[in-house]
N, C-alpha and C positions, 0 to 999 in steps of 0.2 A: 515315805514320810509318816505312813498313818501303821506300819505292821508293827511297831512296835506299842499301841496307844492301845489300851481295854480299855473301847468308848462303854461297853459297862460302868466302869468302875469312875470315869472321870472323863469330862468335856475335854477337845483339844481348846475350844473357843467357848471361853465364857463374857457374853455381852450383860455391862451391867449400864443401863441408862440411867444415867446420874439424874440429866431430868428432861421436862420435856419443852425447857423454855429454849427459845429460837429468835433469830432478829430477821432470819429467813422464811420466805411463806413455799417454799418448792413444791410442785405440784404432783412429784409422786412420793412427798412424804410420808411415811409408813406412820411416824407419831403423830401425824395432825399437831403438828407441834404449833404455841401459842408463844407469844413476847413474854408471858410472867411464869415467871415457877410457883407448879401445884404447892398447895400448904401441905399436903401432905406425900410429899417427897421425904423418901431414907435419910435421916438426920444424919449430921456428920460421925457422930459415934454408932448409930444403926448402919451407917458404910463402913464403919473401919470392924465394926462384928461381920459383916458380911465377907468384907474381904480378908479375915480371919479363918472362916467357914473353909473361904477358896483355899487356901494354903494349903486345908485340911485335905483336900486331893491327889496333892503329894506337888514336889518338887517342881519349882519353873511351870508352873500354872500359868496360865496366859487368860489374859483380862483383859478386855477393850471397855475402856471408858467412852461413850456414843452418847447420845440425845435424841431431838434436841441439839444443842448446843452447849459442850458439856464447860465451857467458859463463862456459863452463867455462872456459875455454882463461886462461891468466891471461895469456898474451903479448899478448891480442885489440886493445885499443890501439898496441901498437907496430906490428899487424901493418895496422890502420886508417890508422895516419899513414903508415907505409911504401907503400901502395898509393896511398893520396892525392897523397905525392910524386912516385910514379913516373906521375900523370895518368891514373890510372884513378878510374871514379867508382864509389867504395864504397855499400854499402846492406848492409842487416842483417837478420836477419829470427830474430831472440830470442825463447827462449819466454816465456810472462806470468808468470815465479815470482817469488816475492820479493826473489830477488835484483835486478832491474829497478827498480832504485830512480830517483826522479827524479835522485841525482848520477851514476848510472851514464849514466844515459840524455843529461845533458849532458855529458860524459867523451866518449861514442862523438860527439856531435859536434863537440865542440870537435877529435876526433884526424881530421876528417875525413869521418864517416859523411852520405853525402846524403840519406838515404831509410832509413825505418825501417819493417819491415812486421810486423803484428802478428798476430795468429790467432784469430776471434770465430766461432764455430759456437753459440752460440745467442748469443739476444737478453737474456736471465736468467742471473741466478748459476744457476740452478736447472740450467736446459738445458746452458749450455756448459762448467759442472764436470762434469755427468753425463756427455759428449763426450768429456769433457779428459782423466777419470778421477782430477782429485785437484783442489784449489780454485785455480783461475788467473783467476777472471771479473774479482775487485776487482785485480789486480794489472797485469791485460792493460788495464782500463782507465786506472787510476791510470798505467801506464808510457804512454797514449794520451796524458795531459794534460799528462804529461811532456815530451814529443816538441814538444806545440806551443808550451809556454813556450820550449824550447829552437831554435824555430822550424826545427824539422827535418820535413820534409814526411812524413808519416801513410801508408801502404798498409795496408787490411783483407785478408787473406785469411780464405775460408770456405771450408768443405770442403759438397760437396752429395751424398749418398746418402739412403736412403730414411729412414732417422732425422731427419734437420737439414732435406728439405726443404719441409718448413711452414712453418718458422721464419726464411726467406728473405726475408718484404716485412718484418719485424720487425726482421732483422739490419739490413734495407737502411735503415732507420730508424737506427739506432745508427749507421750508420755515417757518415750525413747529420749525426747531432747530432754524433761526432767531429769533423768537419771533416776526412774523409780525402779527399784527393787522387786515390784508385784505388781501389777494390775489386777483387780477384783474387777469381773465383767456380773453385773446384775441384772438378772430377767426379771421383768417386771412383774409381780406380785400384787393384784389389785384390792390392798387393803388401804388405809387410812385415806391421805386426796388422792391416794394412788387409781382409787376409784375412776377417776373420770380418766385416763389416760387407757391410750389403745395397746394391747401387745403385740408382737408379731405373730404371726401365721405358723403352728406346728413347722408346715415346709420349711418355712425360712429360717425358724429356729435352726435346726438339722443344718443348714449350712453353714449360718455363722457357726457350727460348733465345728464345723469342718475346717472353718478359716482359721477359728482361734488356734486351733491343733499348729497349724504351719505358722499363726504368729509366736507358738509358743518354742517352735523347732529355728524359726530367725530370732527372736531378741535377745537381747543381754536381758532381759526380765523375766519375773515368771509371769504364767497365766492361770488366774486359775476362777471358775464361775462359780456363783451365787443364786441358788434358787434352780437353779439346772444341772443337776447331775448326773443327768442324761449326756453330759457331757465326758466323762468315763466309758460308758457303751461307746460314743461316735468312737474314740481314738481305740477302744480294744478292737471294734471289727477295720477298724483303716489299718490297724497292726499284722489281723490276721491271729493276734493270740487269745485261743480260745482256752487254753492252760489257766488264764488270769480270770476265767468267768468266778469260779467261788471264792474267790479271796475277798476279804474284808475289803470293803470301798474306802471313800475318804467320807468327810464329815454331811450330815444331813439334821434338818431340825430335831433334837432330841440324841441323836444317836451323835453324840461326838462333839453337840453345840448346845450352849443351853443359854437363856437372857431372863435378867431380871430387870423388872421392868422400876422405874422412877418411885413408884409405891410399893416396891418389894413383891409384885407379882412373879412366882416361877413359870417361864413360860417356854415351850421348846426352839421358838423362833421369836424373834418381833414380828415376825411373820404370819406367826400361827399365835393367836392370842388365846391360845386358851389355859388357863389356869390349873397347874398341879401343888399349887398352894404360896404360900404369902412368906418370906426369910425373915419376915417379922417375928413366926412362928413354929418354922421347923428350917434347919441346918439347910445350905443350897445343896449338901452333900447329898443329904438324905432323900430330898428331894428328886434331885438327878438320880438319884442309883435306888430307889423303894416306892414310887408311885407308879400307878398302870400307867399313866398318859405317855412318862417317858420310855418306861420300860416295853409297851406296845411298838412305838419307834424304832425302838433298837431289836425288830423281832421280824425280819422281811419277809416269815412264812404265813404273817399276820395281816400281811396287805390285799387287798381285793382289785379286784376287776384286772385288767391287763397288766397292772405292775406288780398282781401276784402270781399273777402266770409266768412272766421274762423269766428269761436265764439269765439276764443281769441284774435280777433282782441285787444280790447280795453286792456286787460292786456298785450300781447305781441307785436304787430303790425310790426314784422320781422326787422331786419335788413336793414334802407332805404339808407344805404351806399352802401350797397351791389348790391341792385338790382340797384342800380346810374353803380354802377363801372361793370353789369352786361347786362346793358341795356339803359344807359342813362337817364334814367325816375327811380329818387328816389320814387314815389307812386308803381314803379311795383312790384313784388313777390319779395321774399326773395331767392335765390336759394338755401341757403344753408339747408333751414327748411324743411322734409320729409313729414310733415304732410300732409292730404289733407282732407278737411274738408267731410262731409258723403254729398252726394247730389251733390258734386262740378263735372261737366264735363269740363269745361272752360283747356283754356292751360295752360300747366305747364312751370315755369320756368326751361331753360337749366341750369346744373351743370357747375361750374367755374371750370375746371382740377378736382382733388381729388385723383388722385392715383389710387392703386390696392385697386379693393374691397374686395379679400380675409383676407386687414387687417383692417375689420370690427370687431366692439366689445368696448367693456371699454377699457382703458387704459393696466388694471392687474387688472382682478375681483378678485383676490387674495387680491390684498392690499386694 
């Protein structure tokens, strides 16, 4: 998927957050997202110079319009067909509220939208309202059913911390009966109210990445994680191929992914907030491919502590959100990855929270 992509030169995944207003309060919100839109959100002509920029990357650019809730925005159609024009390939990623009606949901694709991704952390109204913090379960599905009359292809995304992850072989069910296309599994990332939520225990990370591997060898769907890239190394040594240690990995904050944030911040993650300048200012292109913050990223011999020791650096090179939100210094260790390479003394990264480790293990080696 990725051997052909010079994340050099150009993002596979460019996140642009239209804004940061929400009718949802979810409590591991990365936006701290609020009911009203900032005044000083990317006006509808500073979004369509933006998405201008993007084109400028070359051919079938992929652009996720996120939030927030990117159905505040009342221009969101105009600004769907305008990217569509300019051959970029739109995708959306709305939150489950009522406004998500099935007309809306054929509107974004008739204006263009390829891909619609939705957000399911539990398998029950019960679990993923209690997640959500206000009722999205029948709404997130109802806009699921939507999607596929409108024959517009389905992504789940789930968030994974010490709350949600039981309820992982259950989702994975739900998501089998949607008929989604992807599953995005998201390790939790303690930045915006993501703050107050617990993550799991390095161990147990290590096994759900073990389990995803055989959920991704049984479904009709793909798998693929967020914020864990450490999930590359599990499936090379379960493979046995050590042939695939140097090759180019898949995507990571800055190297392969880039987000602009609601005010035109360039930023290598929503994850990692920290600023390589403003698209108000200078091209996303220029951006992406000529400031250190990004070009550091995309440079694995530039990472420290045990994730510049690995020999999967280059296929994996950890989560740089993480050790950001862990340490301040996106190049330091990943904490959440258990591995340590053979030889390595150097310090280890501290664990973010994680919980009780006696609930170590897969999800339900059963299912």
């Amino acid at each position: 998927m990725f051997d052909d992509l010079d994340t050099d030169r150009r993002p596979l995944v460019l996140i642009w957050e239209v804004t940061q207003a929400c009718g949802l309060a979810c409590r591991h919100c990365r936006a701290d997202a609020k009911p009203a839109r900032h005044p000083d959100e990317l006006s509808t002509a500073e979004g369509k110079r933006l998405l201008d920029d993007a084109a400028a990357f070359g051919e079938g650019q992929l652009v996720v319009l996120s939030g927030g809730d990117p159905l505040a925005r009342d221009d969101l159609l105009e600004l769907v067909s305008y990217g569509d024009d300019r051959g970029l390939r739109m995708t959306i990623t709305p939150s489950g509220t009522r406004s998500l009606t099935p007309d809306r949901v054929e509107a974004l694709a008739d204006a263009g939208v390829r891909r619609m991704a939705l957000s399911l952390d539990g398998a029950t109204r019960e679990r993923h309202d209690r997640f959500r913090g206000e009722e999205s379960f029948e709404s997130t599905l109802e806009a699921a059913e939507a999607a596929s009359e409108a024959g517009l292809p389905l992504q789940v995304n789930t968030t994974v911390c010490a709350e949600t992850v039981a309820e992982l072989p259950a989702i994975r069910d739900r998501v089998r009966d949607l008929g989604a296309v992807l599953w995005s599994v998201f390790f939790l990332v303690p930045v915006g109210r993501g703050r107050i939520l617990d993550p799991i225990p390095p161990e147990r990370a290590e096994d759900v990445m073990e389990w995803l591997h055989g959920v991704a060898e049984a479904e009709p769907f793909g798998v693929k994680t967020t914020e864990a890239p450490f999930y590359r190394r599990v499936g090379l040594q379960a493979d046995g191929d050590q042939s695939a240690i140097r090759r180019r990995g898949g995507i990571t904050a800055g190297c392969g992914f880039a987000f602009v944030s609601h005010t035109g911040e360039a930023y290598p993650s929503g994850f990692l907030p920290e600023s390589a300048g403003n698209v108000r200012d200078r091209s996303i292109v220029d951006l992406y491919r000529n400031t250190d913050l990004f070009e550091s990223l995309r440079d694995p011999d530039r990472l420290k502590g045990k994730c510049g020791a690995c020999e999967f650096r280059q296929v994996c090179g950890g989560s740089r959100s993480r050790a950001f939100a862990a340490t301040g210094d996106p190049l330091e260790s990943d904490p959440l990855c258990p591995y340590v390479p053979e030889g390595y003394d150097g310090a280890l990264p501290a664990t973010l929270g994680g919980g009780p480790s006696e609930s170590s293990g897969a999800p339900d080696a059963a299912d």
